[in-house]
N, C-alpha and C positions, 0 to 999 in steps of 0.2 A: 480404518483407512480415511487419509483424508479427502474434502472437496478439491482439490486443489494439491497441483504437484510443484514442491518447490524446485525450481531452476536455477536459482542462485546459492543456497545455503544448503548443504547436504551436511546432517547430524551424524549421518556415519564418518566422517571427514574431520579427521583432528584438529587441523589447520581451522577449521571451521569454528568446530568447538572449543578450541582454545580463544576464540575471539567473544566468548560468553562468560557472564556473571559466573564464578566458580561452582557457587549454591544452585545452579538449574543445569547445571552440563548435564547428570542425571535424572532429572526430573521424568516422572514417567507421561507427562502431557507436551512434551519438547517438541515433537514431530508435529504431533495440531497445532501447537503454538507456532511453531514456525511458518506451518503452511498459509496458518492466517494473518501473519503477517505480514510476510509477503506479498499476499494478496491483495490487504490491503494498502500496501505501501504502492505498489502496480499501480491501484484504482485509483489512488489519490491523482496519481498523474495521469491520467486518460482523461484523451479530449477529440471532440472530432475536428480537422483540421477548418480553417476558415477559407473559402473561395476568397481570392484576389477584388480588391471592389472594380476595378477594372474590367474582370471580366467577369462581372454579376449580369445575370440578366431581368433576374427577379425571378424566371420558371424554374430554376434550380431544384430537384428533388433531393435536398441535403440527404434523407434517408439513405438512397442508392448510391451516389456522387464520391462522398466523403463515410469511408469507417472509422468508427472508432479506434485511435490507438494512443497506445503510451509512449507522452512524448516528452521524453529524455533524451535530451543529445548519446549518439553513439550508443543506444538500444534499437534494436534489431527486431523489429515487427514482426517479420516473420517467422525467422529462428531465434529467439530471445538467447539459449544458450550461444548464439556468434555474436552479441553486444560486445563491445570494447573491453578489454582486463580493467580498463581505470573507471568505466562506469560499473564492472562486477564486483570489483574491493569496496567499490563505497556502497554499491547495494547489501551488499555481508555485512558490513561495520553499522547500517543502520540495521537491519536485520536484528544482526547480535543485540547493538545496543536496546530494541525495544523487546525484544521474546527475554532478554533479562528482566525489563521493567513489568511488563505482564505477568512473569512466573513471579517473581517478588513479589508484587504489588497488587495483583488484583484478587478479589474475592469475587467467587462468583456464587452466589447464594440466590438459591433455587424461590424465592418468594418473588412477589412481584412490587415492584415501585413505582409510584406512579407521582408525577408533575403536574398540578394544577394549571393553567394557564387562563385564565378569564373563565368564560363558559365551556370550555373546554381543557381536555389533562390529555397527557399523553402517558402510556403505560409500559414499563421493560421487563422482561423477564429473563433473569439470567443468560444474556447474549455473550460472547465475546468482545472484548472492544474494539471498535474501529480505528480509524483515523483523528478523527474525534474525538478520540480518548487518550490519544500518546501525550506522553508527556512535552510540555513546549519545547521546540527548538529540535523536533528530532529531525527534522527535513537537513539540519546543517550539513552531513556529507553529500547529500545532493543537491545542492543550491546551486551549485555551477554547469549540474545537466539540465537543468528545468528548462524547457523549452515550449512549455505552455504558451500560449496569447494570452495577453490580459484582456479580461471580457469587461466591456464598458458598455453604460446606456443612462442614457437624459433622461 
């Protein structure tokens, strides 16, 4: 079972699976793959909202004030399944397009690898890939819900 329940993309669902790489509709890792991708595609866009500067006052406990949520135009915070049908198609269609490129394209091989970086290395072991790892350009059917802030600093 997975960490994680998908909301968007259900493999028992033709319509679904027809919007996937032919070579993974059966793959027997499809349901983890999906879960995690979703997940990660979610986490990409989560943010905690920004106070107005206006009405800052400087005592602000951002912790309690402000939740975290995912912010996509026309997604739905609190029942994700009531988001908008046109922000669902483009969530499936990214979806589809990356648990195609993961089942294709990744190897996950059980040794470990490790990055040297100066006096220090960072080390992986066989993880699944993130966001991180998609291939470029996969945000494109969600560019037009992105409703992020952009974070600036001097």
């Amino acid at each position: 079972m997975a960490f994680y329940t998908p909301v968007f993309f259900d493999t028992s669902e033709q319509d679904d699976l027809d919007l996937l790489h032919s070579s993974v509709r059966t793959d027997s890792e499809l349901d983890n793959v999906v879960a995690n991708v979703e997940y990660e595609i979610l986490d990409y866009y989560k943010q905690r909202p920004s106070i107005p500067i206006l009405l800052q006052t400087g005592r602000e406990n951002l912790y309690t004030t402000n939740e975290i949520q995912v912010r996509l135009l026309d997604y739905d915070n609190d029942t994700p399944s009531d988001s908008e049908q046109e922000l669902k198609d483009a969530l499936k269609k990214t979806i589809a397009e990356i648990t195609s490129w993961v089942i294709r394209n990744y190897n996950n091989s059980q040794n470990v690898d490790s990055i040297k970086q100066g006096k220090r290395s960072i080390s992986y072991y066989g993880l699944s890939p993130s966001w991180k790892d998609f291939p470029s350009g996969w945000q494109r059917w969600l560019k037009n819900f992105d409703d992020r802030e952009a974070l600036y600093s001097i």
